[in-house]
Phi, psi and omega in degrees: 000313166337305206257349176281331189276000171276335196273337175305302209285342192285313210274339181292325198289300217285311185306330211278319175307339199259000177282178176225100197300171150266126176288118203258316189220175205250238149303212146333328198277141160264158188258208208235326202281181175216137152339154170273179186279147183090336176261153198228145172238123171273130171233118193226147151231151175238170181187157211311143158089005153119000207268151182225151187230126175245173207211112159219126198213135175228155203262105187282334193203174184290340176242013187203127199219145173225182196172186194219146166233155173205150172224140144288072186268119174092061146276336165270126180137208184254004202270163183283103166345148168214122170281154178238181175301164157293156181250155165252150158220174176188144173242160178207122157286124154285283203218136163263173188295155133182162189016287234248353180228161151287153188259153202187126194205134173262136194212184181206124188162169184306133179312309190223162146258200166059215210285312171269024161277003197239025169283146174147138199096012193066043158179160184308104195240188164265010155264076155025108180263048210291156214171144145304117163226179183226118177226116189255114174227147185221155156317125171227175178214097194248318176224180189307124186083209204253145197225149171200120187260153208228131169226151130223199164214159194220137179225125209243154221235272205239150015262182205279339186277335134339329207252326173341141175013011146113017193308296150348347192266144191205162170244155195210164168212162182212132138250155183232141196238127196258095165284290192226209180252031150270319204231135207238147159221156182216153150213125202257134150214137201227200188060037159275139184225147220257347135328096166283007163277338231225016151313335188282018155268354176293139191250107173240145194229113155256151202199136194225131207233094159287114175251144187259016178172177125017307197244304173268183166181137168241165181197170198241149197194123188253104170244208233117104182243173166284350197289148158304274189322321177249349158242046199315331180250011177066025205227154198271129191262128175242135169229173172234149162263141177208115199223146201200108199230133207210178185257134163274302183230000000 
């Protein structure tokens, strides 16, 4: 009995090595790929002031992934937690990426996370922002290993004051640099708005990804906007990541 539950805990420890995670988002940026069929990815972020935004998305086809989002702001610390409704989110892959063409996928889900996901109109709110986007990544070869640069646009749906006369609607672009298969860099610049008075919202987000395998990675993550409104002390917002991917059936 002894040697079956070791051969179980071996085949438990082991399968998480042998996947091949998918990059589904950067930070805030999503990418063109989708989770595979059968498979599902957890994603928590914490962010300033205790909150944590979970992710749980399972791959219904090789294209097409759906999920729940939920946020918790002030679970962590001594303030009273506050929940939000649960969220949907889904992606459908068009064309996936590799080497030699772009990739290219349409979604629905929160605009941004962690801390500025509940921004717009140029400030902070307690609402959640949620919206449609359109997203393209290709191969690039800027520096040594693998590289993918992510463009798109986000239009954001609820809650309705965000959505006004389309004021809202933004551009974002993300690279991600594979330096070896432990270690990931990202860089984000999103909030681009076709208003050039509203440059000081635009928001960069930097970010470093470790994976301890395959299937998990955590990573650490750094942002910074110009905005008054949405940075009031003027100081760079650190979060943490944690992602974790796996086969269900």
């Amino acid at each position: 009995m002894k040697k079956i539950k070791s051969a179980l805990l071996i085949v438990v420890l082991a399968v998480p090595m042998l996947l091949t995670g998918e990059i589904i988002q950067l930070i805030d940026v999503p990418t063109a790929f989708t989770i595979l069929r059968g498979y599902y990815d957890i994603g928590f972020v914490t962010y300033p002031g205790g909150g944590i935004q979970t992710k749980i998305s399972i791959g219904l086809t090789d294209r097409i992934m759906l999920g729940i989002i939920e946020d918790i702001d002030g679970a962590i610390g001594n303030d009273r937690a506050k929940w939000s409704i649960p969220g949907v989110l889904a992606k459908i892959n068009i064309v996936y990426p590799d080497p030699e063409s772009m990739g290219l996928a349409l979604g629905y889900d929160v605009l941004s996370s962690g801390l500025y996901s509940k921004a717009y109109n140029n400030e902070l709110t307690d609402d959640l922002v949620y919206g449609f986007y359109m997203v393209a990544s290709k191969s690039v070869m800027l520096f040594k290993g693998d590289q993918y640069l992510h463009f798109g646009v986000r239009f954001p749906i609820l809650p309705n004051e965000a959505r006004v006369k389309g004021k809202n609607i933004s551009f974002y672009t993300g690279l991600n640099v594979i330096i070896n298969p432990e270690l990931m860099l990202i860089g984000e610049i999103e909030n681009i708005y076709l208003n050039a008075s509203r440059g000081k919202e635009v928001l960069y987000n930097l970010g470093l990804k470790y994976s301890f395998s395959e299937s998990l990675s955590i990573g650490a993550i750094f942002q910074y906007t110009k905005s008054k409104e949405l940075n009031s002390t003027d100081k760079v917002s650190r979060s943490l990541s944690i992602e974790y991917q796996n086969i269900f059936y």
